[in-house]
C-alpha positions in Angstrom: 171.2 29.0 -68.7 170.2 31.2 -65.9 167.8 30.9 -63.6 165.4 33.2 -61.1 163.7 32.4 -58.2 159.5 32.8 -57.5 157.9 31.4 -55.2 154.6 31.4 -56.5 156.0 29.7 -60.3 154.1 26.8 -60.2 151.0 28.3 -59.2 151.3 30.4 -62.5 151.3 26.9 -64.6 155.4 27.4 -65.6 156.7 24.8 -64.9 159.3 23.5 -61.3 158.2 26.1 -58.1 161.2 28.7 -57.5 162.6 29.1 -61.1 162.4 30.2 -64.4 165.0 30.2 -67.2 166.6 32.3 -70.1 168.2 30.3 -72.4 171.6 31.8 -73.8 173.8 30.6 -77.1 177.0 31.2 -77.2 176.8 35.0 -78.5 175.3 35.6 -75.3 171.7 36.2 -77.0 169.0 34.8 -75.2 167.6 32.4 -77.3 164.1 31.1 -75.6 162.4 32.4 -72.6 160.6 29.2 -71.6 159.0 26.7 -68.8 156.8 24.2 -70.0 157.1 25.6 -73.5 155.2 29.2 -72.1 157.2 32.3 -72.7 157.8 34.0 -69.7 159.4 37.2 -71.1 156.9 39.7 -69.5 156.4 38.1 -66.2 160.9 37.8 -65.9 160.3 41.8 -66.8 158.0 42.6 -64.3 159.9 40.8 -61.4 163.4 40.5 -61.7 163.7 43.6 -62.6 162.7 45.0 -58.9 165.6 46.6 -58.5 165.5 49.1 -61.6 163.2 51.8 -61.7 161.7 51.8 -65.1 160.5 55.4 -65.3 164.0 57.0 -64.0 166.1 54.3 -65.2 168.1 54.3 -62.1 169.5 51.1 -61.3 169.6 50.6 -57.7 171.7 47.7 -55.6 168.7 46.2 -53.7 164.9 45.2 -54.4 162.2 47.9 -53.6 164.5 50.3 -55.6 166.3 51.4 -52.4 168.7 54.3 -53.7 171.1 54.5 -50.8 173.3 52.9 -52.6 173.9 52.8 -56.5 176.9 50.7 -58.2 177.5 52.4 -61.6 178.6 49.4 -63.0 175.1 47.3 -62.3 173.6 49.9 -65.0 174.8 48.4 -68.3 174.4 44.8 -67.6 170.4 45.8 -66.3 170.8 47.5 -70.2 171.8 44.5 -71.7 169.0 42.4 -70.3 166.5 44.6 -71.8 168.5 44.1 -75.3 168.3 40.6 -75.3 164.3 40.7 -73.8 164.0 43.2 -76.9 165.5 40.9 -79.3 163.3 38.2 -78.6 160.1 40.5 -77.9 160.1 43.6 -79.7 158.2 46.0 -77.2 159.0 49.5 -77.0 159.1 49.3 -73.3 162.1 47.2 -73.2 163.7 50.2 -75.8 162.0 52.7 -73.0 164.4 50.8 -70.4 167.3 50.2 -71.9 167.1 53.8 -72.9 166.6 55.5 -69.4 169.1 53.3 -68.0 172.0 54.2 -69.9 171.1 58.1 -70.1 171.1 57.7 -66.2 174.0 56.0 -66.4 176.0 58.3 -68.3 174.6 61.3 -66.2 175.9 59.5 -63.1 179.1 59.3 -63.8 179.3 56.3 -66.4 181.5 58.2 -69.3 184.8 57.4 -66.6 184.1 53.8 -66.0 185.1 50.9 -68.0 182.2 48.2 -67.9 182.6 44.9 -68.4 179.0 45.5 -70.1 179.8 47.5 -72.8 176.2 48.1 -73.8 176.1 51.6 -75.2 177.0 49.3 -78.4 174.0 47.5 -78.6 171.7 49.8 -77.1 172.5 52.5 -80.2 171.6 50.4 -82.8 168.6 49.1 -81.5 167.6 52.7 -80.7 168.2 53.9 -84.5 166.5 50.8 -85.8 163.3 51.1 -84.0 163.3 55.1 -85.3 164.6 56.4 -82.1 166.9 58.9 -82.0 170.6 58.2 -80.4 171.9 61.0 -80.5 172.9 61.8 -76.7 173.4 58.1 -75.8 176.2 58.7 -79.0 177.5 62.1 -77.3 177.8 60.2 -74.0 179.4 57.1 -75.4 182.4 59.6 -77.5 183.1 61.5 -74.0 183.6 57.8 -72.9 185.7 56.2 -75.6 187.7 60.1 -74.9 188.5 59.3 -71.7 189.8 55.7 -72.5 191.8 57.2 -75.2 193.0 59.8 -72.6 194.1 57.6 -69.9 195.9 55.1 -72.2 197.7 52.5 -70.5 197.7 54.8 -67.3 194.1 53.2 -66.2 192.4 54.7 -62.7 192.8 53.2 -59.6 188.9 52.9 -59.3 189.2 50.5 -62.1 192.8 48.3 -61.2 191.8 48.3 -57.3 188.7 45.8 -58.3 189.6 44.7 -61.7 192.9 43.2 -63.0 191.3 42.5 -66.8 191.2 46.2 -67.1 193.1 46.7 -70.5 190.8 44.1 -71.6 187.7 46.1 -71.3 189.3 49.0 -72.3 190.5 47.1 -75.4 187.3 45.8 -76.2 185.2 49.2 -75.8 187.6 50.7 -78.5 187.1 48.0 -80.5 183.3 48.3 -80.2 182.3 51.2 -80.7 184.8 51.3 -84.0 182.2 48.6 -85.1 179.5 51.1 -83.8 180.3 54.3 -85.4 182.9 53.4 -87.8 186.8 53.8 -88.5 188.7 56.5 -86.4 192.2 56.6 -86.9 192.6 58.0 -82.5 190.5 54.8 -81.6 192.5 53.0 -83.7 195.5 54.1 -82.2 194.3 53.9 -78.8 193.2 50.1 -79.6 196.7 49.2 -80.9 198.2 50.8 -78.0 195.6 48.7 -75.7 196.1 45.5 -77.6 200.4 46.0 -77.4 199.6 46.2 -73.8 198.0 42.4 -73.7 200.8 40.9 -75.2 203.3 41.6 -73.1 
């Protein structure tokens, strides 16, 4: 269960004044958007998401979309909110989001990172379902998955010097996108190789 703060909640009628709720299961879907039994979907949009502008899809690392300073790796998890408000709400502008976030993304950098939110897995299906087409948020995601493969278990120090689960990730996005785009005997190889690396 997570929880944000307004200060004007109860005045809207939803429920204990400075909070709101998604409730997650254990596949990390959000299952119910409630307080007092009201969804709140739209108004957690609208709010929470003040830091994220929705007609760039730059994610920015304060409110009032200040873009002196923008952490890469904020990007996919903003991405994966919009998933989950999208599977519980179908509305193309949660697919417009997750969308712009993750071409920004990409174009700033995001192909030589290894996020813990690997989202470029979620967001490609949901794209293709709705009758979107994927195809550069697919051309970004192999340049990624390339690099990975190229760096092996040689990972960069802009990953190890604030990460130490880094083969983990890097494991795990292999895995991924195989279930994404199916079997590739180099990603398989590089997963092996990622997964040897674990067990030691």
């Amino acid at each position: 269960v997570c929880t944000a703060a307004r200060d004007d909640w109860d005045d809207q009628g939803f429920g204990e004044k400075g909070e709101r709720t998604l409730i997650f299961d254990g596949t990390n879907e959000v299952k119910a958007v409630f307080a007092d039994g009201k969804a709140v979907v739209a108004l957690y949009f609208d709010d929470a998401f003040a830091f994220v502008d929705l007609k760039t899809g730059a994610v920015c690392n304060s409110l009032g979309h200040d873009p002196s300073y923008v952490r890469l790796y904020n990007a996919p998890w903003a991405a994966l909110l919009m998933c989950e408000l999208y599977r519980l709400d179908p509305q193309p502008r949660y697919l417009d989001a997750m969308e712009r976030i993750m071409l920004r993304y990409y174009a700033g950098g995001g192909t030589k990172y290894y996020a813990a939110a690997d989202v470029a897995a979620d967001v490609i299906p949901i794209l293709e379902r709705a009758g979107r087409s994927a195809v550069a948020l697919r051309a970004a995601y192999r340049e990624q998955v390339r690099t990975i493969l190229a760096n092996g278990i040689r990972y960069p120090a802009h990953e190890v010097r604030y990460e130490q689960a880094t083969g983990a990730f890097a494991a795990m996005m292999l895995a991924r996108y195989l279930r994404t785009v199916g079997d590739d005997p180099a990603v398989r190889a590089g997963l092996d190789l990622q997964l040897a690396m674990l067990r030691r």
